[in-house]
DSSP file (Angstrom, degrees, kcal/mol; ACC not computed):
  #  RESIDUE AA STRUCTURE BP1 BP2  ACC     N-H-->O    O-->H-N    N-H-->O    O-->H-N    TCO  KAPPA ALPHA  PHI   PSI    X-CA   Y-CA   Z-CA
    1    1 A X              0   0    0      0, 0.0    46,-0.2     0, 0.0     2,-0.2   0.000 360.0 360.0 360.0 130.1    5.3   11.9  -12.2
    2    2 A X        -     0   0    0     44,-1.2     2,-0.4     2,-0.0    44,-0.3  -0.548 360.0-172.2 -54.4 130.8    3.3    8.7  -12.8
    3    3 A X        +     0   0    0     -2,-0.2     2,-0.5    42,-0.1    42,-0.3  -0.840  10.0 173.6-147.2 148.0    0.5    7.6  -11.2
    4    4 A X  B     +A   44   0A   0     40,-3.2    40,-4.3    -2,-0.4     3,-0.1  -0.988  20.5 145.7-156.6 133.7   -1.8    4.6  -10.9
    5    5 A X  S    S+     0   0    0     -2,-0.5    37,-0.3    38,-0.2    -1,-0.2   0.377  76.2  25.6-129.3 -23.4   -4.6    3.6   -8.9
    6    6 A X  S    S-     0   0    0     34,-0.1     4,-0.1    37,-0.0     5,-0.0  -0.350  95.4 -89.1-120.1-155.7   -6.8    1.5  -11.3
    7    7 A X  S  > S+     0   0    0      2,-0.1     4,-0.9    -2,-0.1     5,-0.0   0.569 121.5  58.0-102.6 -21.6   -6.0   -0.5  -14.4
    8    8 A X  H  > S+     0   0    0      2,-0.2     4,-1.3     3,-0.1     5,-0.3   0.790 109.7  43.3 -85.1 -16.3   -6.5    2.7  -16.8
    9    9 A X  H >> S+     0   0    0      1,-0.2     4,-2.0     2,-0.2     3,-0.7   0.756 117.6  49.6 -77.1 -55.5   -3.9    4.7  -15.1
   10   10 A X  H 3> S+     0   0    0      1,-0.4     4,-2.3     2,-0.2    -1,-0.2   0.937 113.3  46.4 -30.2 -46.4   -1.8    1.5  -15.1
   11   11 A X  H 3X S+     0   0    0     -4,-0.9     4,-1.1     2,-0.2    -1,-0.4   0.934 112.6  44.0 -79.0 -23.7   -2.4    1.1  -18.4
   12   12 A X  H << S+     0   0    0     -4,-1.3     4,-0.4    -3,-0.7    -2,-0.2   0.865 115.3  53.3 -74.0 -40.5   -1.7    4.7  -19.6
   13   13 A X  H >X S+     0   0    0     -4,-2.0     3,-1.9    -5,-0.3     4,-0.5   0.904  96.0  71.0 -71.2 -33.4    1.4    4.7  -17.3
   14   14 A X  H >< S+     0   0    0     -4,-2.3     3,-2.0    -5,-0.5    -1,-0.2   0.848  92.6  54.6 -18.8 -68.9    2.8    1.6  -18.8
   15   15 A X  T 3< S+     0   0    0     -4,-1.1    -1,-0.3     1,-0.3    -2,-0.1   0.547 103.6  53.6  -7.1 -59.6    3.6    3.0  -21.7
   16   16 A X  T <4 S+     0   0    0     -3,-1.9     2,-0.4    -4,-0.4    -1,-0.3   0.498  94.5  65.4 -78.9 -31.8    5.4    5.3  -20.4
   17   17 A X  S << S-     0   0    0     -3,-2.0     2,-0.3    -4,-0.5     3,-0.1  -0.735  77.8-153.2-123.4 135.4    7.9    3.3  -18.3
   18   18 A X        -     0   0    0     -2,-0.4     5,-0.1     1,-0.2    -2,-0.1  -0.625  48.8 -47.6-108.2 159.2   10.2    1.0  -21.1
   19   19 A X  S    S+     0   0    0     -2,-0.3     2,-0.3     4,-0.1    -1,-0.2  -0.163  90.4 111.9 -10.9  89.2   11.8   -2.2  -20.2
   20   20 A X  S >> S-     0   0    0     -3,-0.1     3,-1.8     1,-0.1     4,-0.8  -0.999  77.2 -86.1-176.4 170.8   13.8   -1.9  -16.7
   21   21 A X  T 34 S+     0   0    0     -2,-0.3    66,-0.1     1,-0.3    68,-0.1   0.737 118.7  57.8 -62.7 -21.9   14.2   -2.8  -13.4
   22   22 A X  T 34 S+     0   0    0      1,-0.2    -1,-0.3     2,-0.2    84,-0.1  -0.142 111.0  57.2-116.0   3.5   11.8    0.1  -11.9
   23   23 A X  T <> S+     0   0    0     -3,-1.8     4,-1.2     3,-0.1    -1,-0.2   0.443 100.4  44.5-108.3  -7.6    9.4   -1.6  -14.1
   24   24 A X  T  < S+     0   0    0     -4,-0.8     4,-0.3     2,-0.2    -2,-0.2   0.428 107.2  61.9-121.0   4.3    9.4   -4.4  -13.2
   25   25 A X  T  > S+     0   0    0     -5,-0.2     4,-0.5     2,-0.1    -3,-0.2   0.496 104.3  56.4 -87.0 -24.6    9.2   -3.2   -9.5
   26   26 A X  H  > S+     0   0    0      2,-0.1     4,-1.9     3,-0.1     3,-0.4   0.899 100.8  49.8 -83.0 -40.9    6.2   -1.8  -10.5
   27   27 A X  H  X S+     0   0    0     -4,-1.2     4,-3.2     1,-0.3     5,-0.2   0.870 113.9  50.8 -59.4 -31.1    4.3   -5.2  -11.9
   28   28 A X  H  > S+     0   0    0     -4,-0.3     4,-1.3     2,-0.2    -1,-0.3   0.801 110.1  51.4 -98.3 -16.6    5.3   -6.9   -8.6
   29   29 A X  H >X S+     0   0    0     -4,-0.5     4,-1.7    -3,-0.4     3,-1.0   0.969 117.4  35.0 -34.2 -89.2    3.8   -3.9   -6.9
   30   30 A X  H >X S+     0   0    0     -4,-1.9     4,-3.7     1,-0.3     3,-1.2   0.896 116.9  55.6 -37.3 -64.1    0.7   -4.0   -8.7
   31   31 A X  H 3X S+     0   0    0     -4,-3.2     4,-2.1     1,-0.3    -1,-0.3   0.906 111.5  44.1 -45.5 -37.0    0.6   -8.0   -8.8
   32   32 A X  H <X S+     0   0    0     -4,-1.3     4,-1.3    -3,-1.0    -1,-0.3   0.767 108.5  60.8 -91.6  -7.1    0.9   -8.2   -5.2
   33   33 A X  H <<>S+     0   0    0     -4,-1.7     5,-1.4    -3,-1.2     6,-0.4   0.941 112.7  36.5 -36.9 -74.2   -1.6   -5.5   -4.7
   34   34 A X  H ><5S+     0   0    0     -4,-3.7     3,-0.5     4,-0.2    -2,-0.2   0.566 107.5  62.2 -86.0  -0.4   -4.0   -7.3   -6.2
   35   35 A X  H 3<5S+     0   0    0     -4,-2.1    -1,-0.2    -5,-0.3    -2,-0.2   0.949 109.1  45.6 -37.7 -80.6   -3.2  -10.5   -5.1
   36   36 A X  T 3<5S-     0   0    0     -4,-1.3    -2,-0.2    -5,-0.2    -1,-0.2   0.093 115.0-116.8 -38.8   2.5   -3.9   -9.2   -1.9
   37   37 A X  T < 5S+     0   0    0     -3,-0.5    -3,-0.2    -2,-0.1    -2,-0.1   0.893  90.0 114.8  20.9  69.7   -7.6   -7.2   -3.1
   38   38 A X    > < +     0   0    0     -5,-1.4     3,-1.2    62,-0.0    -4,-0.2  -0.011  29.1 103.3-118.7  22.0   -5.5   -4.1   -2.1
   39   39 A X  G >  S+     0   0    0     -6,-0.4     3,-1.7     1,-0.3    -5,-0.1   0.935  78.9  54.4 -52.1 -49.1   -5.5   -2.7   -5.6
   40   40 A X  G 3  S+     0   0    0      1,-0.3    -1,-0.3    -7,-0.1    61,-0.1   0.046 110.0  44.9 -76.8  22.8   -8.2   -0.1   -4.6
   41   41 A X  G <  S+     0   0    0     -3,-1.2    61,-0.5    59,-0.1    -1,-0.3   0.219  98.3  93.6-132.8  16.7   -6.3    1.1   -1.8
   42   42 A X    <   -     0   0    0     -3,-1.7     2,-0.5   -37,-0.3    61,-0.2  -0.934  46.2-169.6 -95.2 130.9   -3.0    1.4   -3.5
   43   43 A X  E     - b   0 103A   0     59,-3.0    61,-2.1    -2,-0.3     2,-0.5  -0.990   5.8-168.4-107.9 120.0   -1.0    4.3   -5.3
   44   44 A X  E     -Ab   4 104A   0    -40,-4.3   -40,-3.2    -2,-0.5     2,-0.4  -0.932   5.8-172.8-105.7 148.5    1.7    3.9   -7.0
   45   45 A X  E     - b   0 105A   0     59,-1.8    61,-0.5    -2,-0.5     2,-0.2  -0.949  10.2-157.5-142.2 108.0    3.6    6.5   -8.0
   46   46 A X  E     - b   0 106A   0     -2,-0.4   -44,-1.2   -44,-0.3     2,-0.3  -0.494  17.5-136.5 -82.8 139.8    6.8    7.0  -10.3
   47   47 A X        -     0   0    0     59,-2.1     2,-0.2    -2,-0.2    61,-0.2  -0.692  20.8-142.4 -91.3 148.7    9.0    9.7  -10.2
   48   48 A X    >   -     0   0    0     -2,-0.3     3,-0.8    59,-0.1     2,-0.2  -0.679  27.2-106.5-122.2-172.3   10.2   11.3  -13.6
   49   49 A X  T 3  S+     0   0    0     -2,-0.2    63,-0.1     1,-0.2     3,-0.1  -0.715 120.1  33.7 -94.5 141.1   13.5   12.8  -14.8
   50   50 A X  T 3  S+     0   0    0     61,-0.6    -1,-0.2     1,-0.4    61,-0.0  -0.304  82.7 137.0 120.3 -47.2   12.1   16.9  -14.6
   51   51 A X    <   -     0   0    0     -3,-0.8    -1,-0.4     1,-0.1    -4,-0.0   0.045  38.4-165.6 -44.5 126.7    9.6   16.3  -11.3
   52   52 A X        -     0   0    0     -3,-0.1    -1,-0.1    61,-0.1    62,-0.1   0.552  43.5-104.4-100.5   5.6   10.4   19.3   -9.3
   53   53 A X  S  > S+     0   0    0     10,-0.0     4,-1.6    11,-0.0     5,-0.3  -0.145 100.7  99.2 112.3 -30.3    8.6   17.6   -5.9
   54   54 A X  H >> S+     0   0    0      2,-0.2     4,-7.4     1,-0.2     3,-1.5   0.944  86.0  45.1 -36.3 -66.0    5.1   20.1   -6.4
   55   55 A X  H 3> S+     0   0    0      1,-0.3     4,-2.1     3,-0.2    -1,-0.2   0.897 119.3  42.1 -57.2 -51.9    3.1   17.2   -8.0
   56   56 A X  H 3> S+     0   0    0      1,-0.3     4,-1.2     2,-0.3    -1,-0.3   0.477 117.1  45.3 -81.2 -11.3    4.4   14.7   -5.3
   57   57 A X  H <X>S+     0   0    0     -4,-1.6     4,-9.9    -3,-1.5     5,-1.1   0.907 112.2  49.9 -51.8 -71.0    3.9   17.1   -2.4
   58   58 A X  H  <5S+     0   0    0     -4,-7.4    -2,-0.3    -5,-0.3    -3,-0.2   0.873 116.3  48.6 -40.8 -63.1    0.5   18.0   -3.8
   59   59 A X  H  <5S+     0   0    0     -4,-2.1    -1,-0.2     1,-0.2    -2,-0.2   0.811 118.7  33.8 -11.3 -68.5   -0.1   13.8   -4.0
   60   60 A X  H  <5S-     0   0    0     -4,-1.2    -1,-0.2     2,-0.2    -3,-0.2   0.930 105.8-119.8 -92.5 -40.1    1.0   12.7   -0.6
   61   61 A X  T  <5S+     0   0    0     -4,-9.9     2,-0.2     1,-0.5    -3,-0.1   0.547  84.6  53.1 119.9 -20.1   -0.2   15.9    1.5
   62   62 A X  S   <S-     0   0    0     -5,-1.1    -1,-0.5    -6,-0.3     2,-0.3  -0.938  95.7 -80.5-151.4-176.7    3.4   16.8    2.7
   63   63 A X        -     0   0    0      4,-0.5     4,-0.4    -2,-0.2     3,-0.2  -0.686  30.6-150.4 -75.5 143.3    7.0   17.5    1.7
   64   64 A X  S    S+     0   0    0     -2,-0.3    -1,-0.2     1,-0.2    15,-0.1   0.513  97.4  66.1 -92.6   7.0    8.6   14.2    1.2
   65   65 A X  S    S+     0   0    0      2,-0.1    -1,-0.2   -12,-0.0    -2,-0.0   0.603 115.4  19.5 -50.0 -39.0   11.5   16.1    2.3
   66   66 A X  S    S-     0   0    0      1,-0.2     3,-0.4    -3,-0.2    11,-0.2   0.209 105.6-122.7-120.7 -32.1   10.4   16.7    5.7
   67   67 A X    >   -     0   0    0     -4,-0.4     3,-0.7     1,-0.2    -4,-0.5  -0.492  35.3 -74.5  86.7-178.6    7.7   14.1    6.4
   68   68 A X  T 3  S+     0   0    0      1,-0.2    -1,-0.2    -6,-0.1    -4,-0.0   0.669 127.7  22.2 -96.0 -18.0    4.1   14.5    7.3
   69   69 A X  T 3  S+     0   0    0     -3,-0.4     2,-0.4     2,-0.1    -1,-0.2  -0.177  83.1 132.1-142.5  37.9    4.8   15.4   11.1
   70   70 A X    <   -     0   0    0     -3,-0.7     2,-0.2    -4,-0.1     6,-0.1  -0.766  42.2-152.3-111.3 146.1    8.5   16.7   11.2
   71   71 A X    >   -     0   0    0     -2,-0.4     3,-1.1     4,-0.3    -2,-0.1  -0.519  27.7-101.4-105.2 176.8    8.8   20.1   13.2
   72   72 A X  T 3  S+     0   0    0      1,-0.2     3,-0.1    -2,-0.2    -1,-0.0  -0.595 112.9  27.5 -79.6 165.3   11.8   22.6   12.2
   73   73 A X  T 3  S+     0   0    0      1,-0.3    -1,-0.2    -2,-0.1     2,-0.1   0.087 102.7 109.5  89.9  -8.6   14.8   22.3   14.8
   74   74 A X  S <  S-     0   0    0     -3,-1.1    -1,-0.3     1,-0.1     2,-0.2  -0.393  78.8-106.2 -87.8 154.3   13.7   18.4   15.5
   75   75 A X        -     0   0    0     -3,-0.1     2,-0.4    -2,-0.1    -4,-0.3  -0.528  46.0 -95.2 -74.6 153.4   15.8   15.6   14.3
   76   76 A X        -     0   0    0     -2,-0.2     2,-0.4    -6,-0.1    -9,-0.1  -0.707  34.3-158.7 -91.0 134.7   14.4   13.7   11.3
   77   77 A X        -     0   0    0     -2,-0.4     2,-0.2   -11,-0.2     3,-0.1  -0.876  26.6-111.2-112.6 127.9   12.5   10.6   11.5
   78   78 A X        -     0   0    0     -2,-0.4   -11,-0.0     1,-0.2    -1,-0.0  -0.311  34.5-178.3 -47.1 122.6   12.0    8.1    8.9
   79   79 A X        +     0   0    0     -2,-0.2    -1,-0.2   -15,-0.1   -12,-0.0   0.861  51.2  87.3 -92.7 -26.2    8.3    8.4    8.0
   80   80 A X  S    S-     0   0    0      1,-0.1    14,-0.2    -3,-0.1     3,-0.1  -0.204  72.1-130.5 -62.6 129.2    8.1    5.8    5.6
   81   81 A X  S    S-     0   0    0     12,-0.4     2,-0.4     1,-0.1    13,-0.2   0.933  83.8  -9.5 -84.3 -15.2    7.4    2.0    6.2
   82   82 A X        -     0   0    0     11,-0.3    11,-2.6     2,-0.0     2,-0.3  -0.980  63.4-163.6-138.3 168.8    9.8    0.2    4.5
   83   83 A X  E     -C   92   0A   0     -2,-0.4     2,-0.4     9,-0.2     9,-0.2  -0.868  14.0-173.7-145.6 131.4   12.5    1.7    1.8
   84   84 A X  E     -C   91   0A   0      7,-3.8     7,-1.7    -2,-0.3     2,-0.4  -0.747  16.8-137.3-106.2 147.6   14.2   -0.7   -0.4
   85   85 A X  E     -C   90   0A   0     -2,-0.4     5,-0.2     5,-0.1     2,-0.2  -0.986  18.8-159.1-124.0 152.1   16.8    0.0   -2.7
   86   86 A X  E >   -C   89   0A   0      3,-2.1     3,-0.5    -2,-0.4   -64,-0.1  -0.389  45.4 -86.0 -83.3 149.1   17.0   -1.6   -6.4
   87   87 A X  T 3  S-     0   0    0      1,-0.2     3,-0.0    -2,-0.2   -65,-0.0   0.902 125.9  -7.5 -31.4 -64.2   19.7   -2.2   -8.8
   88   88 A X  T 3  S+     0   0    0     21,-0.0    21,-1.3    22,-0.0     2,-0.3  -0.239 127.2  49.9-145.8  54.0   19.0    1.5   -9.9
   89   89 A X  E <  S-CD  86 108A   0     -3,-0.5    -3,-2.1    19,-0.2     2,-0.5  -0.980  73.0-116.8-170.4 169.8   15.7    3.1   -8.0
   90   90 A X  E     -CD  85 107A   0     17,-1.6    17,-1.7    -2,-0.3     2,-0.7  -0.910  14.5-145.7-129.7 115.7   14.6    3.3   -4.6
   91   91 A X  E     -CD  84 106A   0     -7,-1.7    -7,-3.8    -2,-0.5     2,-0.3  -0.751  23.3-179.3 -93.8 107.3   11.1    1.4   -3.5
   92   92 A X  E     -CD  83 105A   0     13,-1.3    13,-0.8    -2,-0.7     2,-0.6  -0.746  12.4-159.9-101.5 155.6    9.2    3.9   -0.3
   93   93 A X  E     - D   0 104A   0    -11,-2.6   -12,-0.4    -2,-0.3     2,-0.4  -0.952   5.4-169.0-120.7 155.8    6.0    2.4    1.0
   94   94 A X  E     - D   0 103A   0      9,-1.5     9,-3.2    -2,-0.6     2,-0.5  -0.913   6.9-163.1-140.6 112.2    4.2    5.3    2.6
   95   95 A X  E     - D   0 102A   0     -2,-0.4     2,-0.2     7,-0.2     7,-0.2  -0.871   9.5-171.6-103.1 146.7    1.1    3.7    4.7
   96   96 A X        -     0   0    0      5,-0.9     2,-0.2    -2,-0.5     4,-0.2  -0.935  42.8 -11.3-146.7 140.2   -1.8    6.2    5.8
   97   97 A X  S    S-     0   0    0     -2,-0.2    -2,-0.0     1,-0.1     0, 0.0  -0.581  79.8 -80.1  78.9-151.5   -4.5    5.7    7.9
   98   98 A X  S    S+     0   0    0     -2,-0.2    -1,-0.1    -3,-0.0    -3,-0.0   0.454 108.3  76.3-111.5 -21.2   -6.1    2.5    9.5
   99   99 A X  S    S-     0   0    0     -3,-0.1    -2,-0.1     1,-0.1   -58,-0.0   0.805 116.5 -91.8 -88.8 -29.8   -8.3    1.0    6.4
  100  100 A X  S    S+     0   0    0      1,-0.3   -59,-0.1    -4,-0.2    -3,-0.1  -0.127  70.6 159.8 138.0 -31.8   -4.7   -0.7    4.2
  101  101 A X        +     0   0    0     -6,-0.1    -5,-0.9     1,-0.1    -1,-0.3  -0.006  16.1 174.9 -34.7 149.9   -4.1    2.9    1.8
  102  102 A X  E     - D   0  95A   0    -61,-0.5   -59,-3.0    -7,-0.2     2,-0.4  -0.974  29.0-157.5-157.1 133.6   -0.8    2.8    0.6
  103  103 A X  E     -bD  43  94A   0     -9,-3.2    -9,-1.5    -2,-0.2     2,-0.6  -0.970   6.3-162.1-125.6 139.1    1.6    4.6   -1.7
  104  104 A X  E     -bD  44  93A   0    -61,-2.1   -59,-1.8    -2,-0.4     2,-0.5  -0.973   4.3-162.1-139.4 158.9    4.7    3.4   -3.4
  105  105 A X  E     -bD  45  92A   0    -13,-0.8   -13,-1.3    -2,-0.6     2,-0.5  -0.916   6.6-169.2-109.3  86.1    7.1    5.6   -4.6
  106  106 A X  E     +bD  46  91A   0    -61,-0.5   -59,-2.1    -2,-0.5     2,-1.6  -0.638  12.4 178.0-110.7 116.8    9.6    4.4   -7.1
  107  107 A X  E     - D   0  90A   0    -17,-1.7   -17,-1.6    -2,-0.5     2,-0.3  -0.722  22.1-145.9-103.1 103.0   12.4    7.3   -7.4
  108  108 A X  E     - D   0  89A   0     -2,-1.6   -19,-0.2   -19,-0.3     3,-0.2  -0.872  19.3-115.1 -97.4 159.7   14.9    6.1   -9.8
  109  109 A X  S >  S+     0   0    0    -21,-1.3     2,-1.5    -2,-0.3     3,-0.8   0.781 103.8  55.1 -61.6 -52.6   18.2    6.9   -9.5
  110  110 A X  T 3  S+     0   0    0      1,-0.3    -1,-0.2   -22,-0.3    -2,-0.0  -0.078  78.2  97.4 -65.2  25.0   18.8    9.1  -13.0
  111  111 A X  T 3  S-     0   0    0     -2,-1.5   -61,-0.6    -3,-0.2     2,-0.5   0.318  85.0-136.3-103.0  -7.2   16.1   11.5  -12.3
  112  112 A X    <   +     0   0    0     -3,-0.8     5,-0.2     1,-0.2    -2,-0.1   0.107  55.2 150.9  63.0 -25.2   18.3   14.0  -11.0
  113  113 A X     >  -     0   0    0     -2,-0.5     4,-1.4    -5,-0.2    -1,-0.2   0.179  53.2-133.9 -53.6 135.5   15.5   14.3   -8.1
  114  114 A X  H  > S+     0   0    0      1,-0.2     4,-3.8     2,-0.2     5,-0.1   0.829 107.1  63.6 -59.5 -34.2   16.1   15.3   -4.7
  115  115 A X  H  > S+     0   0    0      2,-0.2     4,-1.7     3,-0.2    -1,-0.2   0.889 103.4  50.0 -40.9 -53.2   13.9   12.6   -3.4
  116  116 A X  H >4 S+     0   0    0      2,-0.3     3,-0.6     1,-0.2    -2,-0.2   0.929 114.0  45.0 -71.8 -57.9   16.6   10.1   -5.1
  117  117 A X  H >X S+     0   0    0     -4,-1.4     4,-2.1     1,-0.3     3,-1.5   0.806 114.5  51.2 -57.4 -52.9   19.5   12.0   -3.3
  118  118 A X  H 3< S+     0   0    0     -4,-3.8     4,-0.4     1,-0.3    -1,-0.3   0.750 111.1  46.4 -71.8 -27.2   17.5   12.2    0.3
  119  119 A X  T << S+     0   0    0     -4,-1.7    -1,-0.3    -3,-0.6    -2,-0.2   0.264 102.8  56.6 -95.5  28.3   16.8    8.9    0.3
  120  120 A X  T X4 S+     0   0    0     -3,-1.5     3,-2.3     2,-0.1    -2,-0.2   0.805 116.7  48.0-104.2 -69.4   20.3    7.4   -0.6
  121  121 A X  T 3< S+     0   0    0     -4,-2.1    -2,-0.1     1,-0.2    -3,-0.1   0.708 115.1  38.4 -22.9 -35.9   21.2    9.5    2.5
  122  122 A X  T 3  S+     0   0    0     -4,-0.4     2,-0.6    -5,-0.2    -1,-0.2   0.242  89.2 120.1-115.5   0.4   18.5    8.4    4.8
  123  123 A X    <   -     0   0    0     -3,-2.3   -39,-0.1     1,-0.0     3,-0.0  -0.717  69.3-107.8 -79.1 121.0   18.5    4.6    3.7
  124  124 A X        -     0   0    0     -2,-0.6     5,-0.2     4,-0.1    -2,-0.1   0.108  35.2-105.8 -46.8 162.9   19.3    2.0    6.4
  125  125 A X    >   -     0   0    0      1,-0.1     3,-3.4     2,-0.1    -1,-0.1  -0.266  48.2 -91.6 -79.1 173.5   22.8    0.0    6.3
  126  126 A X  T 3  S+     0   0    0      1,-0.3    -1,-0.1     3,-0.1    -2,-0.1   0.775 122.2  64.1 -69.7  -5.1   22.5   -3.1    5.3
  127  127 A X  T 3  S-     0   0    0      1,-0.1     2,-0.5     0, 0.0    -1,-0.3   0.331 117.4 -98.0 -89.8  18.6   22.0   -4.5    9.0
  128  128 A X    <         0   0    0     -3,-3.4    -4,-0.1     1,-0.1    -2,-0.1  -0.159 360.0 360.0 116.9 -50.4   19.0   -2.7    9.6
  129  129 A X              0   0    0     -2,-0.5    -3,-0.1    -5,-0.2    -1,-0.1  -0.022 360.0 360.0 -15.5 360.0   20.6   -0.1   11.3
């Protein structure tokens, strides 16, 4: 998993992430971040083909499987504020707190990742619904 919070992870992660649509989902992340002086209260975070969910658990603080407050036998609630879908990756915003912190989560599709699978399930129809 990627992750960038300042301009050296950003830069180190760059690198990393080639020419694509899930890159260029990240720059308008980041640009509108800092558009916004919410650079310092944003993570973003890529998923990579291998991620077994540990690091991104450990990250966010919960399963992104289950959400931060879902109890067993309960129906499942989106926790996330928005999810977008992409040509070929899937954009979560995850807000926490009161202060602006943010994560977004860019799962592309070819990752094999459960993440990818659970939220092609769990995405709204295109009315909203």
């Amino acid at each position: 998993m990627l992750t960038m919070y300042d301009d050296a992870t950003l830069e180190v992660a760059l690198k990393a992430v080639p020419a694509s649509a899930i890159r260029d989902t990240l720059m308008r992340v980041v640009h509108d971040a800092k558009a916004c002086d919410l650079w310092s209260l944003t993570c973003v975070l890529v998923i990579e083909t291998g991620d077994d969910g540990a690091e991104l658990r450990e990250t966010l603080g919960f399963d992104p499987l289950t959400g931060p407050l879902h109890e067993p036998g309960t129906t499942f609630e989106p926790y996330w504020s928005r999810l977008e879908r992409h040509s070929d990756h899937y954009e979560m915003l995850i807000t926490a707190g009161n202060e602006g912190f943010a994560y977004f989560v860019l799962v592309p599709d070819n990752t094999g990742a459960a993440l990818a699978r659970f939220l092609a399930a769990h995405r709204p129809s295109a009315d909203g619904s």
